[in-house]
Residue, then its C-alpha position, 0 to 999 in steps of 0.5 A: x523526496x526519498x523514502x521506500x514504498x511497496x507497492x501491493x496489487x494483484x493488477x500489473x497495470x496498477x502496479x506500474x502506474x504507481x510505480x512509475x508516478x513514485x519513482x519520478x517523485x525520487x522515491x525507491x519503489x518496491x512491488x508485489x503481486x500478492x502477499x507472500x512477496x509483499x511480507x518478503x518485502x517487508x522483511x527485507x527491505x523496511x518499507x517506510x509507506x505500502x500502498x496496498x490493495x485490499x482484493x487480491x486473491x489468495x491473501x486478502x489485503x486485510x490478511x496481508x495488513x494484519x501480518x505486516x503488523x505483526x511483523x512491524x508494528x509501527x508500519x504505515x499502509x495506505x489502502x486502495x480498494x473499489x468504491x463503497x466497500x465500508x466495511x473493509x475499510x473499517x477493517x483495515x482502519x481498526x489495525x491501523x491503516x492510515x487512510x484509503x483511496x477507491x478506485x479507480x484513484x486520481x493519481x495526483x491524490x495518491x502523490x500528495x497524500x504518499x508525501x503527506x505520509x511518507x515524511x511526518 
């Protein structure tokens, strides 16, 4: 597989995870603590699939996902939040997110579903 993935999350464990999990699967992965470097990101390096956490501090993720739709209409983002916060979820599907997962997440999930995505 290739394709650039940034990977957005406040928590460090989270982040290296996926990372981790991405990379094995040939993918080129970018991460960001918050939304300030995940717009840095976007703006420089065109990430082709962003998994991106809806609570972080600071800018929230529907915040994050509102301005990187300014900045490219056409991005893909996968939402990751805690379980049964609908609302949020329907935020972030109204601006175009393509699905979600609750944490805590089955990582063979998240490997199937970035595939899914990250090629069609």
């Amino acid at each position: 597989m290739s394709g650039k993935i940034l990977i957005v999350d406040d928590q460090f464990g989270i982040r290296i995870l996926l990372n981790e999990v991405l990379q094995k699967e040939g993918y080129e992965t970018f991460q960001a603590a918050n939304g300030i470097q995940a717009l840095e990101i976007v703006d420089n390096h065109s990430p082709d699939l962003v998994l991106l956490d809806m609570k972080i501090p600071g800018m929230d993720g529907i915040e994050i996902l509102k301005r990187m739709r300014e900045k490219d209409e056409s991005i893909r983002v996968i939402i990751m939040t805690a379980y049964g916060e609908l609302d949020m979820i329907q935020k972030a599907k109204d601006l175009g997110a393509l699905t979600h997962f609750a944490k805590p997440f089955d990582i063979d999930d998240i490997r199937t579903t970035v595939k899914e995505y990250i090629v069609s």
